[in-house]
N, C-alpha and C positions, 0 to 999 in steps of 0.2 A: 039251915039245920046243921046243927055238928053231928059230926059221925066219929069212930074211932077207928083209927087206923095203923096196920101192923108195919114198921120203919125197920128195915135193917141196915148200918151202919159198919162200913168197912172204914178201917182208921191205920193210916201209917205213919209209925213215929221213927223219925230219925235221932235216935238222944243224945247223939254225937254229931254237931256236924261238919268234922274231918275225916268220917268215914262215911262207907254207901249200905254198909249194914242197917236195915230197917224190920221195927217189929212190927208186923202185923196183927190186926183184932179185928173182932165184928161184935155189934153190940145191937140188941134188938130194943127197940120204943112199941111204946103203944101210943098215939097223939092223939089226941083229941082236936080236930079241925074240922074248918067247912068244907076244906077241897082236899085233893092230893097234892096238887101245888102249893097252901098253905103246909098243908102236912111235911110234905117236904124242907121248908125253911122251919118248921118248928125242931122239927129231928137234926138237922143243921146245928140251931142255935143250943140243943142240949148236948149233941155230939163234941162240939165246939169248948161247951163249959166243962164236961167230962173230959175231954184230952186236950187240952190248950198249947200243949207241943206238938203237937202234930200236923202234917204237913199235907196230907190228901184225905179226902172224904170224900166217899163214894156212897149216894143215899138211896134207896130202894124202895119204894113207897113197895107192899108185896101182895095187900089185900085190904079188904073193908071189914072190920068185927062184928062193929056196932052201927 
């Protein structure tokens, strides 16, 4: 059974990297998966296509919706 699940996504971008200056963000999903651990790799692979310079991700599955 899929469920929908609420993903917050903290993302650090270096856009230089000859400096240690980095921007920080957090970007919330809604997934749609079977598990938390699919949920997880789906929030990943959106995170991933939304900032593709970025160098940490940090994924939060946070609750269940649906």
């Amino acid at each position: 059974m899929v469920h929908t699940y609420e993903v917050f996504v903290d993302v650090v971008v270096f856009p230089d990297y000859t400096s240690n200056a980095a921007r920080l963000g957090s970007t919330r999903y809604e997934v749609d998966a079977e598990s938390k651990s699919k949920a997880d790799g789906v929030a990943f692979t959106k995170a991933r296509s939304d900032y593709p310079t970025a160098t940490e991700y940090d994924i939060r599955v946070t609750r269940l919706l649906k």
